[in-house]
matplotlib code that plots the C-alpha trace (Angstrom):
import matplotlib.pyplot as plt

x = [-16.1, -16.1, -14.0, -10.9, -11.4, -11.2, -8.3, -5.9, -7.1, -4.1, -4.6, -2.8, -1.4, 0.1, -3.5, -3.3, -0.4, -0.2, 3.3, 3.4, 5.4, 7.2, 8.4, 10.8, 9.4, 13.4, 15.3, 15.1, 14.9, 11.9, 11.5, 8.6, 7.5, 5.4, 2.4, -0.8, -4.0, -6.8, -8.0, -4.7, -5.7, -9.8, -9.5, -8.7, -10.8, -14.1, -12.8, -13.3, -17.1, -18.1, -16.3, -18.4, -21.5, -21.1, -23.2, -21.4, -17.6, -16.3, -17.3, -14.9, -12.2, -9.2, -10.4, -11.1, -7.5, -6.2, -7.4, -6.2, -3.2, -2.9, -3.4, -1.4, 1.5, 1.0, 0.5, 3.8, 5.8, 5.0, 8.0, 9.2, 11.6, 11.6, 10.9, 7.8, 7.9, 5.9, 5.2, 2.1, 1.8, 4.9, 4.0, 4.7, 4.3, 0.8, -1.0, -1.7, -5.6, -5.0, -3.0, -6.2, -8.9, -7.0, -6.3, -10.0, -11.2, -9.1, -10.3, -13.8, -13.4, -11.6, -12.7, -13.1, -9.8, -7.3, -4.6, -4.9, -4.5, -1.1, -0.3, -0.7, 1.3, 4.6, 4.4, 3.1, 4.2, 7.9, 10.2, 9.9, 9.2, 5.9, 2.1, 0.9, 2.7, 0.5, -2.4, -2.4, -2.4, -5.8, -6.8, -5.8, -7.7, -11.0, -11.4, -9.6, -10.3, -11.6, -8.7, -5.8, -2.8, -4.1, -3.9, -0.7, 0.7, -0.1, 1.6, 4.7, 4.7, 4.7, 7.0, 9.6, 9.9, 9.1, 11.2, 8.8, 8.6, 7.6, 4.1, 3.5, 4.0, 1.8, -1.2, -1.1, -1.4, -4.1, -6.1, -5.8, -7.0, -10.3, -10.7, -9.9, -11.3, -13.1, -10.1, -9.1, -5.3, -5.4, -6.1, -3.1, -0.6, -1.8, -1.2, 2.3, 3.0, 1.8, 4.9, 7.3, 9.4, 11.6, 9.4, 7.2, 5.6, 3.9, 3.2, 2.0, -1.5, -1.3, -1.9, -4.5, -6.8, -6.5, -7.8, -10.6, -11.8, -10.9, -10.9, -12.8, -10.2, -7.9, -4.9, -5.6, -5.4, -2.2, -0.6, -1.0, -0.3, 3.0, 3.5, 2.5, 5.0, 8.1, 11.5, 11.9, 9.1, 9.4, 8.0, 5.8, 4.0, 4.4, 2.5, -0.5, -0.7, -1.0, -4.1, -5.9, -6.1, -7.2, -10.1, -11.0, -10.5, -11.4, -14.1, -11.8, -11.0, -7.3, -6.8, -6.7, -3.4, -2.1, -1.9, -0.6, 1.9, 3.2, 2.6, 5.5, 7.8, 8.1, 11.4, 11.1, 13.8, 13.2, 14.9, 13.1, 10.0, 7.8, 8.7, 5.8, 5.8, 4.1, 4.4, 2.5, -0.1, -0.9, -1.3, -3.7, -5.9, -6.1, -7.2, -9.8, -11.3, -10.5, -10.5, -12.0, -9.9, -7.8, -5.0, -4.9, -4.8, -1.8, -0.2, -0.4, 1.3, 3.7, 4.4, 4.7, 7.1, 9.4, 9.4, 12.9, 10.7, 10.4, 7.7, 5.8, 6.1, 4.8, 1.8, 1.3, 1.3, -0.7, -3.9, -3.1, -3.7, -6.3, -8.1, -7.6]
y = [14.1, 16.5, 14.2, 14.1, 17.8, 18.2, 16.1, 18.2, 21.5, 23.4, 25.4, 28.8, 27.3, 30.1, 31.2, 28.4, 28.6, 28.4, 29.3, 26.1, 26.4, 23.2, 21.2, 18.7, 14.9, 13.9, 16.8, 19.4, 22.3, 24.7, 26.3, 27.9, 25.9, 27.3, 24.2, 23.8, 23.8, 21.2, 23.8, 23.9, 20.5, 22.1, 20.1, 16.9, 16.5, 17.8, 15.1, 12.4, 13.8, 14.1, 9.9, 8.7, 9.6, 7.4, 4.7, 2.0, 3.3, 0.3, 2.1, 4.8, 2.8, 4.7, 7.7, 6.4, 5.2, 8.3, 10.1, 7.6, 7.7, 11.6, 11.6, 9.2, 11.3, 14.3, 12.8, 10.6, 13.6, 16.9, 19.0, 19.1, 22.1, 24.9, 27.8, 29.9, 29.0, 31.7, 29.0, 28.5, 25.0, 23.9, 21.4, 22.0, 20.4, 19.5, 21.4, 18.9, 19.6, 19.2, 15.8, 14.3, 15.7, 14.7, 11.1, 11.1, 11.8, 9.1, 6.4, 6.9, 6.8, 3.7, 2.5, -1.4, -1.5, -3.3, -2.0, 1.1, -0.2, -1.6, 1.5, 3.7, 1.6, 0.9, 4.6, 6.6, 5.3, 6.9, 8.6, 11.6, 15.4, 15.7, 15.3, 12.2, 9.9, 10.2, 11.1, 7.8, 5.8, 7.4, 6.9, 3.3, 2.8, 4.5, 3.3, -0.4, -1.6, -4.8, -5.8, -7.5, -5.9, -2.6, -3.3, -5.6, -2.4, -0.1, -3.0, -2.5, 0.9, 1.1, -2.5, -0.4, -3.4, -1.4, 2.2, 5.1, 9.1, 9.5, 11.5, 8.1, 6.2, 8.3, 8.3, 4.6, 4.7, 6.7, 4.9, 1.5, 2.8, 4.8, 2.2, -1.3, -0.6, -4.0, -6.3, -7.5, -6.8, -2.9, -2.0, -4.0, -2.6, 0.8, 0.3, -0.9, 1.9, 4.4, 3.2, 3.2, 6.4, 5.9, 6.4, 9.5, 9.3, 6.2, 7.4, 10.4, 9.1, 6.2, 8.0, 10.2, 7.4, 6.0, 8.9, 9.5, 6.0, 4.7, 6.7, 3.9, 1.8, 1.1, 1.7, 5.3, 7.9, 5.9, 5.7, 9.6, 10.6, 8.9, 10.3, 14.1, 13.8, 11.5, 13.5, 10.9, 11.4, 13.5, 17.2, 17.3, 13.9, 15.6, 18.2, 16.5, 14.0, 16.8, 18.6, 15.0, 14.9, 18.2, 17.8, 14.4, 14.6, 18.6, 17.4, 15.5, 16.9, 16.0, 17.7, 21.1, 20.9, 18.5, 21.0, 23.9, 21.5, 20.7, 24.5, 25.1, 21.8, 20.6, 20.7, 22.0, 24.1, 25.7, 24.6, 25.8, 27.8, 25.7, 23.2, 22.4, 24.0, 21.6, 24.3, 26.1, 23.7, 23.1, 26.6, 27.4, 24.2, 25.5, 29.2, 26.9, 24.8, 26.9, 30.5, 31.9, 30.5, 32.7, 30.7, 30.3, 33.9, 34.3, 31.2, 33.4, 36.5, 34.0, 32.6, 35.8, 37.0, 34.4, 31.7, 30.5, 30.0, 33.4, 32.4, 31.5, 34.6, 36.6, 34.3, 34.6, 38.3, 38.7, 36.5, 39.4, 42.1, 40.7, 40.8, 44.2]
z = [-51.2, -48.2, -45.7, -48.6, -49.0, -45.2, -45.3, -48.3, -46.5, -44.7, -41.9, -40.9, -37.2, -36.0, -35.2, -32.7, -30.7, -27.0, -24.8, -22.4, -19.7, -20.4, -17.1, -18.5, -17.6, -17.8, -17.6, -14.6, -17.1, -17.6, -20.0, -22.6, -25.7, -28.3, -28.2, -30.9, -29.8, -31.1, -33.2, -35.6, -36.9, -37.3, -41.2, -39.7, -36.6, -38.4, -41.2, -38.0, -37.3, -40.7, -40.9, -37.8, -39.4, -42.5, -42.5, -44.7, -43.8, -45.7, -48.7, -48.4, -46.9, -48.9, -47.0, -44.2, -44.0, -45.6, -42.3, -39.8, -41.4, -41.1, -37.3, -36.8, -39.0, -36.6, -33.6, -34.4, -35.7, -33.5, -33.7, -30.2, -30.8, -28.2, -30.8, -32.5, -36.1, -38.1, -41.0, -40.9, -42.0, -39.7, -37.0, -33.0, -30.2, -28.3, -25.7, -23.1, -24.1, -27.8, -27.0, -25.2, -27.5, -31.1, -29.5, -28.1, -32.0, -32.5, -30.1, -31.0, -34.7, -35.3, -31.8, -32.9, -35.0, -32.6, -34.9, -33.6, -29.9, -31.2, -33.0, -29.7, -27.7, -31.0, -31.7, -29.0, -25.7, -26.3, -23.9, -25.7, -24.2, -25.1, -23.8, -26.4, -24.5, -21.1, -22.9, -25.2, -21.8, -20.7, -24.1, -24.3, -20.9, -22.4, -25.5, -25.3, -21.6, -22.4, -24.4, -21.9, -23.5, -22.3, -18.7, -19.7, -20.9, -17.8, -15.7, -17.9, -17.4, -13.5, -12.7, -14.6, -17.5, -20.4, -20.5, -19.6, -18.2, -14.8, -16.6, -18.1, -14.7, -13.1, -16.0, -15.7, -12.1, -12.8, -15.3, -13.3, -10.5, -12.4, -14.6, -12.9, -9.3, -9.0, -9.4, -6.7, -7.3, -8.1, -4.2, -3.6, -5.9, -5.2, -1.4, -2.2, -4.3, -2.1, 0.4, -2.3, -1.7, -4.5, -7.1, -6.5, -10.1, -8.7, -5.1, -5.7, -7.9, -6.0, -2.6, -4.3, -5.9, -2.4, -1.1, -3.2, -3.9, -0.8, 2.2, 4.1, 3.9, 7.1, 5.8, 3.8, 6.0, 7.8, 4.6, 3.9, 7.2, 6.8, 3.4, 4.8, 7.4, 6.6, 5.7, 2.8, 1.1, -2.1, -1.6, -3.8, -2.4, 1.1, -0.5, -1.8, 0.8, 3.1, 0.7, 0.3, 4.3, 5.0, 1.5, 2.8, 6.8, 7.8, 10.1, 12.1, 15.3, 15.0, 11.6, 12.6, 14.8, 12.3, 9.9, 11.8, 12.8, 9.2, 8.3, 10.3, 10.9, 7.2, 6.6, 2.5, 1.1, -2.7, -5.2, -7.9, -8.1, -9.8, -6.3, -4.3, -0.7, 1.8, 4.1, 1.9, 0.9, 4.9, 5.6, 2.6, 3.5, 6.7, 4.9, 3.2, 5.5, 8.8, 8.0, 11.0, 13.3, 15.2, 15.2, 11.2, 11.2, 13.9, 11.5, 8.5, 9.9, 11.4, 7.9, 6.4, 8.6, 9.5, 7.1, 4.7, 2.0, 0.0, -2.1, 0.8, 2.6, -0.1, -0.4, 3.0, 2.9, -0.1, 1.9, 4.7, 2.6, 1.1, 4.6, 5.5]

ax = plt.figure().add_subplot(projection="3d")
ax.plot(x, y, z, "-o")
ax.set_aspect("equal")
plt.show()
């Protein structure tokens, strides 16, 4: 049968390697990490197609359980290994793309099997270095949102009672806000996140859903004007709070100065250069949304003359050159 003989086939996955530049969800190390993408497991995923289209599955149940069970084996055991293996049969870690497409072939396979529910959360919600775990949460929330231990789950996640990466935090976030927007408690617990400094995993998506599915709502823009300019709030909050106000607010008379204000008086300092710059961030939505004005201009040169942040000047010199 074709799906079996899908199934046994190997596939040469060094054709399908990707250097990810892998920032560590619980270490503050970056480094490269040779990842798969979906087209390394080709055999299995066009094994899942060739599966949906079966009319009578239960028929071929040993296969169909033969493939579940050879998803599951890779998505359970990537290799998370920091290294380019030339064997081609050897297994790596997932691109963040191949996580969410080999766990969406998953979901809408065996869709109705509330095993598989169970499985992702035993096996796949882990505190390992790796893509699945986040990506199983948005799959979880797609393909199994009826069923209460999905939400029960993503309420785990974020009150901190089942042990999770700050990527899985913020996917469930996420997914409760996209997904659960008409109960009556989500607006709530994202409003309380969103003043929860501690935790910028949860703030951050938090302020953002906010944002974009409520922007009416009083307390919004207060809460990511707060966010933009409070001292204890985590950079690289500071720095999207301050991009969701100037994408959502630009027509606003008061959000011009507001951004040439935090252009220049947020107090970031570098510590890495994958770091968000808020600076940065204010002065490029003001690029984007106000880029004839003279004083974004005079900003610019400002910027590329005279602010700490290296990185920053040469951005802002770059845009200069770019105008000449």
């Amino acid at each position: 049968m074709l799906i079996e003989f899908l199934i046994k086939q190997e596939v040469d996955r060094t054709l399908f390697l990707e250097e990810v530049l892998w920032r560590g969800f619980t270490t503050t190390n970056n480094k490269f990490r040779s990842c798969l993408q979906k087209e390394g497991l080709t055999n299995l995923l066009l094994a899942t197609e060739c599966l949906i289209e079966v009319q009578n599955r239960s028929t071929i149940s040993e296969i169909d359980k033969l493939l579940l069970e050879s998803l599951q084996d890779e998505l359970e055991n990537e290799s998370l290994e920091n290294c380019l293996s030339l064997d081609r049969t050897a297994r790596h870690s997932f691109t963040p793309q191949a996580a969410n497409f080999i766990l969406n072939a998953v979901a809408s396979t065996w869709r109705d099997d509330v095993q598989v529910l169970s499985w992702l959360k035993k096996n796949l919600l882990t505190l390992k270095e790796s893509y699945v775990p986040a990506a199983a949460i948005q799959i979880m929330a797609k393909g199994w949102k009826d069923n209460p231990e999905t939400l029960n789950t993503l309420h785990e996640i974020i009150n901190q009672s089942m042990p999770s990466t700050p990527a899985m935090k913020f996917a469930s976030v996420r997914e409760i806000a996209r997904n659960w927007n008409n109960h009556s408690n989500t607006l709530i617990l994202l409003k309380n996140l969103a003043k929860n400094f501690e935790t910028p995993n949860l703030q951050q998506p938090a302020l953002q859903e906010l944002s974009r599915r409520w922007k009416e709502d009083d307390d919004t823009l207060s809460l990511l004007k707060l966010c933009a300019q409070s001292e204890n709030c985590f950079f690289g909050v500071r720095s999207e709070a301050i991009t969701e106000i100037a994408n959502g607010w630009a027509k606003a008379p008061w959000v011009f100065e507001f951004l040439c204000d935090r252009a220049v008086d947020d107090p970031f300092v570098r510590k890495h250069e994958s770091n968000r710059n808020p600076r940065l961030r204010a002065i490029n939505a003001l690029r984007t949304h106000y880029p004839t004005h003279p004083k974004t201009i005079e900003l610019l040169r400002d910027r590329a003359i005279n602010d700490p942040d290296e990185q920053l000047r040469q951005w802002a010199q770059e845009q200069l050159e770019m105008q000449v």
